[in-house]
C-alpha positions as CSV (number, residue, x, y, z in Angstrom):
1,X,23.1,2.8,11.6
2,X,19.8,1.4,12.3
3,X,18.2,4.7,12.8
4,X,19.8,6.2,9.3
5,X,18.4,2.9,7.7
6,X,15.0,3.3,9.3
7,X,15.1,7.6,8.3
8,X,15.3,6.6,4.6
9,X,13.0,4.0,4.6
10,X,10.0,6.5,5.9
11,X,11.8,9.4,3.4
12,X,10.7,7.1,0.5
13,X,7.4,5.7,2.0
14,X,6.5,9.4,2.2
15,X,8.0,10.4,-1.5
16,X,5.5,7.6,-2.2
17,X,2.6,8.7,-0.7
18,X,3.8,12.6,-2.0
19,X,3.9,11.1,-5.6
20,X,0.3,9.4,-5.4
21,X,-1.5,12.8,-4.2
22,X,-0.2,15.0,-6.5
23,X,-0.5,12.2,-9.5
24,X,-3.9,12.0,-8.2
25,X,-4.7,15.6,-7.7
26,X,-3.1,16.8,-11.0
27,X,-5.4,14.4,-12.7
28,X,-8.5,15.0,-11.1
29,X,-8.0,18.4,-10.0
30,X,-11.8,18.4,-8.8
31,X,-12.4,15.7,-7.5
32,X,-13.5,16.7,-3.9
33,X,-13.2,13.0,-2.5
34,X,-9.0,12.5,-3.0
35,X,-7.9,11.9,0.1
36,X,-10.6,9.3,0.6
37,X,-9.6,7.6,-3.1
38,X,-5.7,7.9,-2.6
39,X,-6.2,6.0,1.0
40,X,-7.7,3.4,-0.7
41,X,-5.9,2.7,-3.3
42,X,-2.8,3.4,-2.4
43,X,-3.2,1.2,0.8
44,X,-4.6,-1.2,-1.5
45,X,-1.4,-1.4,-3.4
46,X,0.1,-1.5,0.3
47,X,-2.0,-4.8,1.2
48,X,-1.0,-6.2,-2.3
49,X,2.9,-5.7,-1.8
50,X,2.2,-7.2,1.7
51,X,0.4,-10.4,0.8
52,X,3.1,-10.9,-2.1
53,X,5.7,-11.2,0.8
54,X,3.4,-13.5,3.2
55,X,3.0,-15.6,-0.3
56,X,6.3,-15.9,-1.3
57,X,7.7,-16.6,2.7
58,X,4.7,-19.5,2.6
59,X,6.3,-20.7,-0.7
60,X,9.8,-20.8,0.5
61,X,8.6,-22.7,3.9
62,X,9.6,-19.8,6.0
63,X,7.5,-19.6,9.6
64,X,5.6,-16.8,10.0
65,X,2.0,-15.9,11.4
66,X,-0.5,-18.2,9.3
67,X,-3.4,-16.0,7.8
68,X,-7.2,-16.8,8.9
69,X,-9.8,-18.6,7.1
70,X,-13.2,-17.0,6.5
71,X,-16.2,-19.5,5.1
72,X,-18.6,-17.9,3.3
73,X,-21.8,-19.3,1.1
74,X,-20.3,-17.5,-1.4
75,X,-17.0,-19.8,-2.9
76,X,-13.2,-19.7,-2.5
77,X,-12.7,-16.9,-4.6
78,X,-14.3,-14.2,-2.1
79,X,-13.2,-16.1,0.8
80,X,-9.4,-15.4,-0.3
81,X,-11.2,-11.5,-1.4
82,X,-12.6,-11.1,1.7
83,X,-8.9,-12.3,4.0
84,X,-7.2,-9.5,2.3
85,X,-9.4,-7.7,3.0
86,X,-9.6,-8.0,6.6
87,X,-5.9,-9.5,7.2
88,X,-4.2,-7.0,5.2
89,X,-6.0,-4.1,3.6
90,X,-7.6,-2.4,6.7
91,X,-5.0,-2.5,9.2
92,X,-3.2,-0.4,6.6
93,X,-5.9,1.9,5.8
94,X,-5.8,2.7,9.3
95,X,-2.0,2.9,9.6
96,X,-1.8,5.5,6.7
97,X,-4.8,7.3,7.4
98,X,-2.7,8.5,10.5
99,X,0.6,8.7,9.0
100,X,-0.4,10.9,6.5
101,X,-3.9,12.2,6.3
102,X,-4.6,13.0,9.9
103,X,-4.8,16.8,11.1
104,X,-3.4,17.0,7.2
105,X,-0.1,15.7,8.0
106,X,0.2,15.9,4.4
107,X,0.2,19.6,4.0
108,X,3.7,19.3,6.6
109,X,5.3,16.3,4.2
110,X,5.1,18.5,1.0
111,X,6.6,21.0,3.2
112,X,9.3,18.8,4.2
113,X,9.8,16.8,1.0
114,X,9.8,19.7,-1.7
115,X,11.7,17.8,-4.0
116,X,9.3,14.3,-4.2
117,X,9.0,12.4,-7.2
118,X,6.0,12.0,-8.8
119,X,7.5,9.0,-11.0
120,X,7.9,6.9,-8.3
121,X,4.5,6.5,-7.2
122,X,3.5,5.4,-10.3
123,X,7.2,3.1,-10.4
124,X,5.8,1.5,-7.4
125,X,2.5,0.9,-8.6
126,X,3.4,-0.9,-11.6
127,X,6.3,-2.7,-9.5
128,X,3.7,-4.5,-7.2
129,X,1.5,-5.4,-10.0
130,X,3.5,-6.9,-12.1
131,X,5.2,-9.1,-9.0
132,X,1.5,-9.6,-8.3
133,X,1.0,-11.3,-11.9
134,X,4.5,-13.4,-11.6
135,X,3.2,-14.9,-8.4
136,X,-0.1,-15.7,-9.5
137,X,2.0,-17.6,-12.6
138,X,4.5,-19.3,-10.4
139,X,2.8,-20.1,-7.4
């Protein structure tokens, strides 16, 4: 049960990832540099949904791992920038760099997901930012 659970959760991670490279390659069919601009944004996105949860568990007093505090000279502002960054943003540029770009792993996943939504990419996109803009307003 657990297994089936986990099977479709990577099926739609992957759809995701499926829909972002060909939304992003069928707008910019020349850009030479995609795989380096879907990593980051998309893993942006990634650190964005991410943080939302870690926000909302810290709202609802739920323990979890507390985040790290950087001091900078330059204000609050990049200090909270610069943690997700570093807390959330590259561990997951890392993660799906090797789940899907290395030795073109994506090449096999358009294989072996033929029938991927584009749609959703851009569904889960606009999910996270707008979630992103109602915690900003509530919290």
């Amino acid at each position: 049960m657990i297994i089936v659970k986990i099977k479709q959760m990577n099926n739609i991670y992957y759809r995701l990832w499926l829909g972002a490279i060909y939304n992003f390659k069928k707008r910019y069919p020349k850009d030479h540099h995609w795989r380096m601009t879907v990593l980051i944004i998309f893993s942006l996105l990634n650190a964005l949904n991410l943080w939302l949860i870690f926000s909302w568990l810290e709202h609802f007093k739920v323990p979890f791992i507390h985040s790290f505090c950087f001091n900078t000279l330059f204000g609050i502002e990049l200090n909270g920038f610069w943690a997700l960054i570093i807390e959330y943003a590259l561990p997951l540029v890392v993660l799906n760099y090797l789940l899907i770009f290395h030795h073109n792993r994506y090449d096999k996943l358009i294989v072996k997901y033929k029938d991927y939504q584009s749609k959703y990419a851009y569904l889960y996109s606009f999910t996270v930012l707008l979630f992103a803009m109602i915690t900003i307003i509530v919290l």
